[in-house]
N, CA, C and O atoms as a GROMACS GRO file, in nm:
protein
  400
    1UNK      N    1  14.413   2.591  11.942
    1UNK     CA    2  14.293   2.530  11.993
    1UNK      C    3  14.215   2.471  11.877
    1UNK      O    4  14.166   2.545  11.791
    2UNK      N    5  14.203   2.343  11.874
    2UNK     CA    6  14.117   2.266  11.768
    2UNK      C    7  13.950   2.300  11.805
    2UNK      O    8  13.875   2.266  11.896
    3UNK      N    9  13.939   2.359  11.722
    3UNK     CA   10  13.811   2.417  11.673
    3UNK      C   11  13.683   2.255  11.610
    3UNK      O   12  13.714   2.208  11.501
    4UNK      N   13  13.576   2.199  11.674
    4UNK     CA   14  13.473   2.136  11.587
    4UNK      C   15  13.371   2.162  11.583
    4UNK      O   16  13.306   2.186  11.685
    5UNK      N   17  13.324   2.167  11.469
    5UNK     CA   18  13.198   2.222  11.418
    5UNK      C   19  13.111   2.106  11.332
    5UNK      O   20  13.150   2.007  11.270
    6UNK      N   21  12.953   2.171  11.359
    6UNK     CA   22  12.890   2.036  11.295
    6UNK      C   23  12.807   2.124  11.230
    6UNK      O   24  12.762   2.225  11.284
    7UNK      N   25  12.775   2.077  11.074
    7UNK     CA   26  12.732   2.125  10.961
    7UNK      C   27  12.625   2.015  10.900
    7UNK      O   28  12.652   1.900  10.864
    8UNK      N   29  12.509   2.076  10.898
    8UNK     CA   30  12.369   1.986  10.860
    8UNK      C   31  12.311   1.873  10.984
    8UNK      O   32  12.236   1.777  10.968
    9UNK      N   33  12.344   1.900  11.053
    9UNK     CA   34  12.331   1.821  11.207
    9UNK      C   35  12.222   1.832  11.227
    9UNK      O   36  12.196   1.951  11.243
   10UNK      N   37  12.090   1.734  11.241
   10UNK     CA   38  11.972   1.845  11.293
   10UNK      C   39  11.994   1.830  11.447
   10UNK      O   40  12.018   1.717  11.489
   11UNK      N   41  11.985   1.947  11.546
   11UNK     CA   42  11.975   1.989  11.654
   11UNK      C   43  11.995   1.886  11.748
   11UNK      O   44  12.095   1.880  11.819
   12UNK      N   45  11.831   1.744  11.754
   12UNK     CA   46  11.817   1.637  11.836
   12UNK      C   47  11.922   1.530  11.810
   12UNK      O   48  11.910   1.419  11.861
   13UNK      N   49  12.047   1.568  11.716
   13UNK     CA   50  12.131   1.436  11.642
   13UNK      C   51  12.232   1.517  11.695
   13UNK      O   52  12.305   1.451  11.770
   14UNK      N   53  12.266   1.639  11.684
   14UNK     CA   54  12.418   1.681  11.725
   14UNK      C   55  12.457   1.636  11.842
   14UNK      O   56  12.558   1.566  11.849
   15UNK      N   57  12.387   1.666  11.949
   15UNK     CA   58  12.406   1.636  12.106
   15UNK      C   59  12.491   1.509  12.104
   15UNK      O   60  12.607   1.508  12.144
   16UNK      N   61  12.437   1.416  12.062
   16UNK     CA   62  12.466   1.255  12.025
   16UNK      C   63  12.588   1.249  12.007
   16UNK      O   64  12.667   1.220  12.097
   17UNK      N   65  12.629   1.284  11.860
   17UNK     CA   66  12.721   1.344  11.781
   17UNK      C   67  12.856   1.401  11.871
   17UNK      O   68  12.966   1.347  11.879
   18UNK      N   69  12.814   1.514  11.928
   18UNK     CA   70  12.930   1.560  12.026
   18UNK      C   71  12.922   1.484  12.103
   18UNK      O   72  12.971   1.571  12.176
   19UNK      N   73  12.906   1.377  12.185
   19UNK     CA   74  12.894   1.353  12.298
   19UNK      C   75  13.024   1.229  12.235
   19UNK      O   76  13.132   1.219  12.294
   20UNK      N   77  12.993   1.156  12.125
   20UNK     CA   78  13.032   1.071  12.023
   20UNK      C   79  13.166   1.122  12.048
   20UNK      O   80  13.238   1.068  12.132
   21UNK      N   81  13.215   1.242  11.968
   21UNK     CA   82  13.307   1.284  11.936
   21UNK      C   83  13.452   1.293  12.091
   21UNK      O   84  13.569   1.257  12.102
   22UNK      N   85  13.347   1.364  12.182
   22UNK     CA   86  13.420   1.389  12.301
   22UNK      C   87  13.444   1.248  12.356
   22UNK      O   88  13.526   1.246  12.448
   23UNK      N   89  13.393   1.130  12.321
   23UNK     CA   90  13.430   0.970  12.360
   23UNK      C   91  13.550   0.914  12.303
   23UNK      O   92  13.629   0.842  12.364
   24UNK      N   93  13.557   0.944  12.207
   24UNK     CA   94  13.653   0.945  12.114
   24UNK      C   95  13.795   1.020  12.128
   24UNK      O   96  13.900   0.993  12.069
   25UNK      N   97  13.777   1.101  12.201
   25UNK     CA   98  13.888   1.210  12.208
   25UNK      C   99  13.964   1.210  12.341
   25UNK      O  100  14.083   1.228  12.363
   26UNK      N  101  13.837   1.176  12.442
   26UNK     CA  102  13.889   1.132  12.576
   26UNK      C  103  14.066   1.095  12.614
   26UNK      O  104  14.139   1.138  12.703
   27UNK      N  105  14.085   1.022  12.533
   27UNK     CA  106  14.212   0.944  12.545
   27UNK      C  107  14.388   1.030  12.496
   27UNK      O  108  14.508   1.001  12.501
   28UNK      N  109  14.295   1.154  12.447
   28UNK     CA  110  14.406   1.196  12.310
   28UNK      C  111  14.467   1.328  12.482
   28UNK      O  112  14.394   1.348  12.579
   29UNK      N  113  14.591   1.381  12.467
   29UNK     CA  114  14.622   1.478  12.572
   29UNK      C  115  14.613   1.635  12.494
   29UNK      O  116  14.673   1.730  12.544
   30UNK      N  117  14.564   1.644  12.420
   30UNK     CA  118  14.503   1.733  12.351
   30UNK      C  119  14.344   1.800  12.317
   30UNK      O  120  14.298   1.885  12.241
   31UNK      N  121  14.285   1.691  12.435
   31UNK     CA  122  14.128   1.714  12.402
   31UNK      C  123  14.103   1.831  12.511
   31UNK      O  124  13.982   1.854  12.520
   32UNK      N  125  14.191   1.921  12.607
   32UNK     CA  126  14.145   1.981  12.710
   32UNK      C  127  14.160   2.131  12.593
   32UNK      O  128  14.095   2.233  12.614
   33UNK      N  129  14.242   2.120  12.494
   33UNK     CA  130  14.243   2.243  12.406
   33UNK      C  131  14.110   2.290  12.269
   33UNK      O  132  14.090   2.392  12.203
   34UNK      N  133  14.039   2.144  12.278
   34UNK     CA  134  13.922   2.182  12.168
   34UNK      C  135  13.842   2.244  12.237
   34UNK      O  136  13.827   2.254  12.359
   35UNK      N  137  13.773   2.299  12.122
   35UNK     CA  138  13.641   2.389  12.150
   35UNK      C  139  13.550   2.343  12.074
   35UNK      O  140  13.588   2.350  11.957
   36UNK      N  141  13.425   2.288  12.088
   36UNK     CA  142  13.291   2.272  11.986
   36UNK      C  143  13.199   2.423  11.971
   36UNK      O  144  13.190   2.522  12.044
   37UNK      N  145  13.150   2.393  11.867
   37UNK     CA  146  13.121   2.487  11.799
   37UNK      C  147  12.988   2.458  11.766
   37UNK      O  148  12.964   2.377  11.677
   38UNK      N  149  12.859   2.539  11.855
   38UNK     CA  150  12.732   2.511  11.775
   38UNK      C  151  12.674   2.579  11.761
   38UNK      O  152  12.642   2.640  11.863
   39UNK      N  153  12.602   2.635  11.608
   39UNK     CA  154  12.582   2.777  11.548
   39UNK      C  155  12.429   2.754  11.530
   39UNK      O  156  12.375   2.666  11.597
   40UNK      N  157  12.362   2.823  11.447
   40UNK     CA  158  12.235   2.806  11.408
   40UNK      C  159  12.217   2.647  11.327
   40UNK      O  160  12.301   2.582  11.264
   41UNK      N  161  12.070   2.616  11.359
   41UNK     CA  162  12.074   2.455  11.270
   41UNK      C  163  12.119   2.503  11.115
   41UNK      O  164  12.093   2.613  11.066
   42UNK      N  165  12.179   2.416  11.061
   42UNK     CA  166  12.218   2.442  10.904
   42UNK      C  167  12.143   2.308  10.844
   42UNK      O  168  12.097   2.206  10.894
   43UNK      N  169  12.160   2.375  10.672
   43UNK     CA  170  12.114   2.227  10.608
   43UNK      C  171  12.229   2.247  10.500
   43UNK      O  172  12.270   2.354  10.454
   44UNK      N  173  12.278   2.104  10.466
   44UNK     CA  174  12.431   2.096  10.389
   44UNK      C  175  12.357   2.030  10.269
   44UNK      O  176  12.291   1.934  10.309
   45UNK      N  177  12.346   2.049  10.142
   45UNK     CA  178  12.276   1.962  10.074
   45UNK      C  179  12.389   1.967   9.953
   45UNK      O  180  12.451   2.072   9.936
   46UNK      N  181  12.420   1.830   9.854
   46UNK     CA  182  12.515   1.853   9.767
   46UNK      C  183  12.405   1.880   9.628
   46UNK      O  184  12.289   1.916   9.647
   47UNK      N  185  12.452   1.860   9.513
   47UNK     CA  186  12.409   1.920   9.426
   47UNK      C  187  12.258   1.871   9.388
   47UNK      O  188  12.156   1.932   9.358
   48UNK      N  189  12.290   1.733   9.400
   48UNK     CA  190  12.096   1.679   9.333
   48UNK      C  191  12.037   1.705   9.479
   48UNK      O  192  11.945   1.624   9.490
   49UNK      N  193  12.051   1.794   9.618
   49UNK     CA  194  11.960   1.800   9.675
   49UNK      C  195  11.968   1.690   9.790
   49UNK      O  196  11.863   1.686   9.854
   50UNK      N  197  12.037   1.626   9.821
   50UNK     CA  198  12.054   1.496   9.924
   50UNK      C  199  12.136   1.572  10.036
   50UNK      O  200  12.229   1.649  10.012
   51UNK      N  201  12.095   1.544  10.150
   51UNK     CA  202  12.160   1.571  10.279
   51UNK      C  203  12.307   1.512  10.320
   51UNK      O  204  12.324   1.391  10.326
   52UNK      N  205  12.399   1.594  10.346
   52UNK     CA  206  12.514   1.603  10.323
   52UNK      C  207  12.586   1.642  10.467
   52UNK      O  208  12.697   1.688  10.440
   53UNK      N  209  12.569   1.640  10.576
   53UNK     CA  210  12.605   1.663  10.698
   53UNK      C  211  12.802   1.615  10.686
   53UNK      O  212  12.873   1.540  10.619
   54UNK      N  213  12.819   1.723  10.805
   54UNK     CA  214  12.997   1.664  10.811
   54UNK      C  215  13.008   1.712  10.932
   54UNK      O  216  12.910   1.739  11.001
   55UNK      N  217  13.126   1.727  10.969
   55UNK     CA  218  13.174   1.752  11.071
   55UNK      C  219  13.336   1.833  11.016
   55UNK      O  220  13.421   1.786  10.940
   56UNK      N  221  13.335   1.960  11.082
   56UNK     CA  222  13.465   2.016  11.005
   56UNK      C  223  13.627   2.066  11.153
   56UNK      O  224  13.641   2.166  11.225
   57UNK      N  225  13.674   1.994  11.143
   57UNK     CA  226  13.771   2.051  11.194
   57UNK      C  227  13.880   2.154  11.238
   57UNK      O  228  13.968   2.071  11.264
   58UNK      N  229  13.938   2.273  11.264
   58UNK     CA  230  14.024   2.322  11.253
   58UNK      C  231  14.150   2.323  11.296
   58UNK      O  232  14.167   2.307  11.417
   59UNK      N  233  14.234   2.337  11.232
   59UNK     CA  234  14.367   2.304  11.366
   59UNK      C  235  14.476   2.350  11.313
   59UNK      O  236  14.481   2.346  11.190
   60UNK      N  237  14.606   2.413  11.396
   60UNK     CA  238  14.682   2.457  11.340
   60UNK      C  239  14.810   2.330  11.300
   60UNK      O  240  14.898   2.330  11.213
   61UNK      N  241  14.774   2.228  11.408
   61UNK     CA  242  14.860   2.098  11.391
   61UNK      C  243  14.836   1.973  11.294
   61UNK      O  244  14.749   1.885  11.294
   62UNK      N  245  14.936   1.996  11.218
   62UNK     CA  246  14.958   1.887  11.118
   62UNK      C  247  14.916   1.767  11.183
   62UNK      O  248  14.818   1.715  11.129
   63UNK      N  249  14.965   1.702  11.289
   63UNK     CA  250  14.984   1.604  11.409
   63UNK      C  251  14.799   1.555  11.417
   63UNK      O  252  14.731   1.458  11.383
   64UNK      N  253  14.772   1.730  11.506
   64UNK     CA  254  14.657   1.696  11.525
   64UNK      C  255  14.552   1.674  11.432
   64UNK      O  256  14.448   1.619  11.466
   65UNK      N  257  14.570   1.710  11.330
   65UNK     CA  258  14.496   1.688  11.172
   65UNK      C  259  14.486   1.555  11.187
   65UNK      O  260  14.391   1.488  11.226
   66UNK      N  261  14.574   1.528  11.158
   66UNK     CA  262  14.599   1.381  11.098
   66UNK      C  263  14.552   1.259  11.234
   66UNK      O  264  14.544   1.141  11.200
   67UNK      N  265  14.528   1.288  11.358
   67UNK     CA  266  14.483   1.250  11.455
   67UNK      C  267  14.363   1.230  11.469
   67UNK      O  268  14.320   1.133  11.532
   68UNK      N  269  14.257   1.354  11.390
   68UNK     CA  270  14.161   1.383  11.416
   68UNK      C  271  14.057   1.286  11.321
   68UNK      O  272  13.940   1.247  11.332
   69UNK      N  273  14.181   1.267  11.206
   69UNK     CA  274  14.119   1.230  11.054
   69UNK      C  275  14.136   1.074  11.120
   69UNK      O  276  14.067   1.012  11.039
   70UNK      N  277  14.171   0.998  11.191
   70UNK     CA  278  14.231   0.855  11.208
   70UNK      C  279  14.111   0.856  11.315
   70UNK      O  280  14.030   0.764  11.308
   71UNK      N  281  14.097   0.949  11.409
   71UNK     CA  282  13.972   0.890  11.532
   71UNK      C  283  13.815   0.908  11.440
   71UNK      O  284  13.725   0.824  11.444
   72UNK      N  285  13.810   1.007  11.378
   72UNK     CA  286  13.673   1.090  11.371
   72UNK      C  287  13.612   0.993  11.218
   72UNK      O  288  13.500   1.004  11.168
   73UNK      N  289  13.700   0.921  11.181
   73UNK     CA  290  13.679   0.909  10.993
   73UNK      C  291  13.552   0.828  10.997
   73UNK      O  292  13.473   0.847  10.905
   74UNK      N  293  13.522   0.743  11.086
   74UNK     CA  294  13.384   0.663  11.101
   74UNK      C  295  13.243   0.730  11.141
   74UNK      O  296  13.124   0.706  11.125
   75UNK      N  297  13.324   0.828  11.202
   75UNK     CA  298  13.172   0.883  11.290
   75UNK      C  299  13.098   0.987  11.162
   75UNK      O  300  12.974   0.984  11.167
   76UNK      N  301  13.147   1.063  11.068
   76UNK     CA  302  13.084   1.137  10.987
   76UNK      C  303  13.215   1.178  10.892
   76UNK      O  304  13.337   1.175  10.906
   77UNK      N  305  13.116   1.222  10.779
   77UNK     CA  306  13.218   1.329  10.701
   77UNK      C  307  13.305   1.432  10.745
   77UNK      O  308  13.270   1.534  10.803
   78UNK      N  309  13.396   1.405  10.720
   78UNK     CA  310  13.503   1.518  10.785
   78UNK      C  311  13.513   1.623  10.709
   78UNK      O  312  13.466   1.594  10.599
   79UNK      N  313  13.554   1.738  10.712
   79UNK     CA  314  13.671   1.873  10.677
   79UNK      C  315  13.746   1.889  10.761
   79UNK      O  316  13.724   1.912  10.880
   80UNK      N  317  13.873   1.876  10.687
   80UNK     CA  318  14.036   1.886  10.785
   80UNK      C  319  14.083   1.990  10.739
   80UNK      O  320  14.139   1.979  10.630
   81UNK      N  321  14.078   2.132  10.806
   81UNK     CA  322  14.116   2.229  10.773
   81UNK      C  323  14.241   2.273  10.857
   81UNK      O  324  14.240   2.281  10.979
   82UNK      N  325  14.352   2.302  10.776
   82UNK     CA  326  14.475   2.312  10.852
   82UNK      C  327  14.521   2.538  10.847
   82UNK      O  328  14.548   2.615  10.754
   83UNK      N  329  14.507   2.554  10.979
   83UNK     CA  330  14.463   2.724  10.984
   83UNK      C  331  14.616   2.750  11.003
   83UNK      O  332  14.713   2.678  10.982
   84UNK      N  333  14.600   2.916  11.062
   84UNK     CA  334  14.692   2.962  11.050
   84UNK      C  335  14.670   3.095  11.137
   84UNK      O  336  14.647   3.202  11.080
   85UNK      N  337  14.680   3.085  11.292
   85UNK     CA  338  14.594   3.144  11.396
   85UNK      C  339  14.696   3.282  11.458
   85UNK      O  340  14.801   3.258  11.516
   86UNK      N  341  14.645   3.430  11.435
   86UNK     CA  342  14.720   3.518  11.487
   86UNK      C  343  14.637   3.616  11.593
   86UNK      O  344  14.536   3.678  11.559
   87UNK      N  345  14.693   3.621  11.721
   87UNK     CA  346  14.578   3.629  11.828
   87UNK      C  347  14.637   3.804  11.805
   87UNK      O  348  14.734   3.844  11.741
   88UNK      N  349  14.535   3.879  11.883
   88UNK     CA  350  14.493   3.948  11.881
   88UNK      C  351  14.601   4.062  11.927
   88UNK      O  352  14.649   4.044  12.039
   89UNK      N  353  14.641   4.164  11.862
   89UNK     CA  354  14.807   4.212  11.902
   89UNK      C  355  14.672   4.340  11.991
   89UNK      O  356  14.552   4.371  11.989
   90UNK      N  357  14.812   4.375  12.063
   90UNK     CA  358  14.732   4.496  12.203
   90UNK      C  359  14.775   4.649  12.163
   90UNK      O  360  14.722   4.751  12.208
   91UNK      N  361  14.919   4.640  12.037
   91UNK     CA  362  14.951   4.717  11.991
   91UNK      C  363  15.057   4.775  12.122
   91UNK      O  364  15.069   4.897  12.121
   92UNK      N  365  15.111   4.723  12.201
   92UNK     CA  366  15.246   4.739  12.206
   92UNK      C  367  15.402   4.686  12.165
   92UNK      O  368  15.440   4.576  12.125
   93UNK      N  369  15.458   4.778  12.185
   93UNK     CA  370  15.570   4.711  12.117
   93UNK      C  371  15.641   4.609  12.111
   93UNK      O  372  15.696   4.557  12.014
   94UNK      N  373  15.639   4.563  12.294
   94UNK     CA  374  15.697   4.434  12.290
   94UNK      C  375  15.601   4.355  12.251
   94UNK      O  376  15.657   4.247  12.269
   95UNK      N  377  15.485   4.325  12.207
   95UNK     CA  378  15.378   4.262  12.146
   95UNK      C  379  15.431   4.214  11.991
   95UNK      O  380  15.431   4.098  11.951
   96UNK      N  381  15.476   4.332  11.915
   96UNK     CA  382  15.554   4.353  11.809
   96UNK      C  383  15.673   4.296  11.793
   96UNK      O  384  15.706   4.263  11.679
   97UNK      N  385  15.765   4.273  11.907
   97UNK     CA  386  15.873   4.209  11.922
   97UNK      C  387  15.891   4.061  11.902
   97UNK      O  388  15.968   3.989  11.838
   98UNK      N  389  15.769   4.042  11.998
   98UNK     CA  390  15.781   3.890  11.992
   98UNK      C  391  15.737   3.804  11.875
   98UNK      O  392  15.780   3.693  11.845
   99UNK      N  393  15.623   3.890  11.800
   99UNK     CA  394  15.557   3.828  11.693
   99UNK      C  395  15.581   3.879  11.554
   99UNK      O  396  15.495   3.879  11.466
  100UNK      N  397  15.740   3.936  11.537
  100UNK     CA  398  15.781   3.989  11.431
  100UNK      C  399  15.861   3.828  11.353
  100UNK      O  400  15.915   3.834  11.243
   0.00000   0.00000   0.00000
């Protein structure tokens, strides 16, 4: 599940932003698996102090990486973070089996 998250967004601009993003994605057969992500307002500032907003991605697909980086590259700063996702074992054995 492609994970997006927005970093230095102020609040009245994200809405926009996602709404942006989900326009964009509409088309892709992979957009019914993202999830957005909206946490407390943040402020992203780089070193002399200037506002630095992005937008960060997660995904376990190379494919979808590189998908994300070709639709999204206009709308804001990206992070293309390529994960590595292990769901939650129940601690039985055939649980163990399958994910050995």
């Amino acid at each position: 599940m492609p994970t997006i998250e927005f970093f230095g967004v102020p609040r009245e601009e994200r809405a926009t932003l996602e709404k942006r993003v989900r326009e964009l994605l509409a088309g892709e057969e992979f957009r019914e698996d993202c999830v957005f992500v909206t946490a407390a307002d943040s402020l992203v500032l780089d070193w002399q102090g200037r506002s630095r907003p992005f937008i960060r991605v997660s995904t376990r697909s190379e494919e979808r990486a590189d998908r994300f980086r070709k639709l999204l590259h206009h709308t804001c700063d990206l992070e293309i973070v390529r994960i590595d996702f292990q769901p939650m074992a129940d601690g039985s054995p055939d649980e163990e089996q399958h994910n050995g």
